[in-house]
N, C-alpha and C positions, 0 to 999 in steps of 0.2 A: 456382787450385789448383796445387800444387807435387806434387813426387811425387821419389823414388829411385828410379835404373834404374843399369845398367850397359849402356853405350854399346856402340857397331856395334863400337868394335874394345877392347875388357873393362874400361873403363874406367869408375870409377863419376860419376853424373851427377847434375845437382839438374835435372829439369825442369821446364818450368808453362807453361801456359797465360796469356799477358800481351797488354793490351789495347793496342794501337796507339797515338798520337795521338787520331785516330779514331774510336777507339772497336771496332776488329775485333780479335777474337781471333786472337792468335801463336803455334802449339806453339815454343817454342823449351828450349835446355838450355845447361845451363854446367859445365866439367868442377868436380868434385869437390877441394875443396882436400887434402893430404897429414896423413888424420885416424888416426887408430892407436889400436890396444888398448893400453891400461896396465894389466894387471892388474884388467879392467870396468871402467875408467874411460876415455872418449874426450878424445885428445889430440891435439895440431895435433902433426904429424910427417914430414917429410919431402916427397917429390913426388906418390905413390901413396896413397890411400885405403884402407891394408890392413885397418883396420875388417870391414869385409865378410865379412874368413874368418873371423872369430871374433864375429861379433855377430849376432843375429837380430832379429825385430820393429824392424825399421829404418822410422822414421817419419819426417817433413821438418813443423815447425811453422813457417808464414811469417809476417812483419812488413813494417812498410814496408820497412826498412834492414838486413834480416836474418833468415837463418832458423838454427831452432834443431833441431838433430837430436837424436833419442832414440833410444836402443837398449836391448838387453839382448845385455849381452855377458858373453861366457866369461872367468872365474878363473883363475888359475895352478892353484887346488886343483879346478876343472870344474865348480864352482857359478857361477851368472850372478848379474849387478848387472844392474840399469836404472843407465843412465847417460845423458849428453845432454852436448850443444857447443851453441854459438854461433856462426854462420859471420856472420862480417860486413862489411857492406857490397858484398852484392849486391842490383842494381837495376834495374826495369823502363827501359830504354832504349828508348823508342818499342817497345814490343814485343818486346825480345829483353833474356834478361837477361844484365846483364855486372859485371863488379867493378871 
């Protein structure tokens, strides 16, 4: 199970739940790659996840090798699109995920 948060110091996060070697469940997280509004369209951009102030309904769909984010984000005119990315290549590392 993945999830969006915005981390201990404001920064936004992909978390989940990942199973060990093992087989024991990990809470672990991975900082957020630098995703941006385009006019409701989500775009890889820069260091910071600014997405966030202008998007709602922020979901995380995961894959083996990627997850795929959805939102509905705010228009220049203040109508919303559904929009979605592709973040890739992030991967359960014994339990913790990393890129």
């Amino acid at each position: 199970m993945s999830r969006f948060s915005v981390g201990r110091y404001s920064g936004a996060e992909i978390a989940a739940t990942c199973l060990t070697s093992d087989g024991m469940p990990n809470d672990t997280s991975i900082a957020m790659p630098g995703i941006g509004n385009d006019n409701g369209s989500l775009v890889m951009e820069g260091s910071s996840a600014s997405f966030r102030k202008s998007c709602c309904s922020i979901m995380l769909h995961p894959s083996i090798d990627r997850v795929e984010l959805t939102a509905s984000c705010r228009k220049t005119d203040g109508s919303f699109e559904d929009a979605s990315i592709s973040i890739d290549g992030i991967s359960n590392e014994d339990g913790t995920l990393s890129d």
